[in-house]
N, C-alpha and C positions, 0 to 999 in steps of 0.2 A: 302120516303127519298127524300128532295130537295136537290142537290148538289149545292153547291156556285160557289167552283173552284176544283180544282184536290186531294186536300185532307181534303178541309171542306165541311160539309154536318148539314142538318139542319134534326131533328127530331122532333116528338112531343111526349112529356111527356103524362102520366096518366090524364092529367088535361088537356090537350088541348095547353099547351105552347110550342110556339118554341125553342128548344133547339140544340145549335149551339156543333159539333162534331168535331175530326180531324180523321180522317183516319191514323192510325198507320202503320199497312200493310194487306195484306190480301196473302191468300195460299190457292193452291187446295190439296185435299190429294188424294193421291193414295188410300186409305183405306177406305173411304166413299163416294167418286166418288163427293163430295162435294165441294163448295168453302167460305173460311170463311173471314171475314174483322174482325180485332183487332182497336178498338176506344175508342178515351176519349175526356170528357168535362173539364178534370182538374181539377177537383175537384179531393178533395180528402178525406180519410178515417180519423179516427176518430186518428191513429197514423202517418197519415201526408203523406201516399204513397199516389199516384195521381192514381185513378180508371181507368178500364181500361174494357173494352165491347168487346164481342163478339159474333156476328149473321153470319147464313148462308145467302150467296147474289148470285146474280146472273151476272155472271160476263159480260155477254153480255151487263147488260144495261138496255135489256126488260122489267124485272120486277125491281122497284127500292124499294121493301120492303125486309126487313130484318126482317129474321125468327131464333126462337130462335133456342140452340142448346139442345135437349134434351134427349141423350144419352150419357151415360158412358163412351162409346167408344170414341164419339165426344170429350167428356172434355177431357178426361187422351192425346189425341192427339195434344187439345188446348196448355193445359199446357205445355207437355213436349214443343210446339213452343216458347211458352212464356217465359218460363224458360229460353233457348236457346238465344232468342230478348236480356232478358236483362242481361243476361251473355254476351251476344258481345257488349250492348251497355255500360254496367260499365268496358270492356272493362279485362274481363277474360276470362283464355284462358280454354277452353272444352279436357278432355282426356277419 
């Protein structure tokens, strides 16, 4: 992971291309002692929602690779954040 500035970062693809990112947000869980980063290139799906990535990182810095997430526990945890993001961001309210 190349970082630009504080929330673009530059990856590479399968093919060896630069592919430029933004940092959504990121969270540690109490639950997997983990820390996750939420990202997209804007792009979007085949019904028009803009994509959206999530890898384990390292918050320190140290390591600047991003590792997939590849437990059950990890996704249903992703999600339910996700869910959450973008119920505060279309701006409805959680009971």
């Amino acid at each position: 992971m190349k970082e630009k500035n504080e929330n673009i970062f530059t990856l590479k693809d399968e093919k060896g291309n630069e592919v430029e990112f933004e940092r959504l947000f990121t969270f540690d869980s109490d639950v997997t002692k983990k820390s996750y980063i939420a990202y997209t290139d804007h792009s979007k799906d085949e019904n028009g929602r803009e994509l959206v990535y999530a890898s384990i990182y390292d918050p320190t810095g140290k390591d600047l690779n991003l590792y997939p997430i590849e437990t059950d526990e990890e996704w249903q945890e992703l999600s339910n954040i996700l869910n959450s993001a973008q119920a505060q961001f279309n701006g409805e309210n959680e009971e």
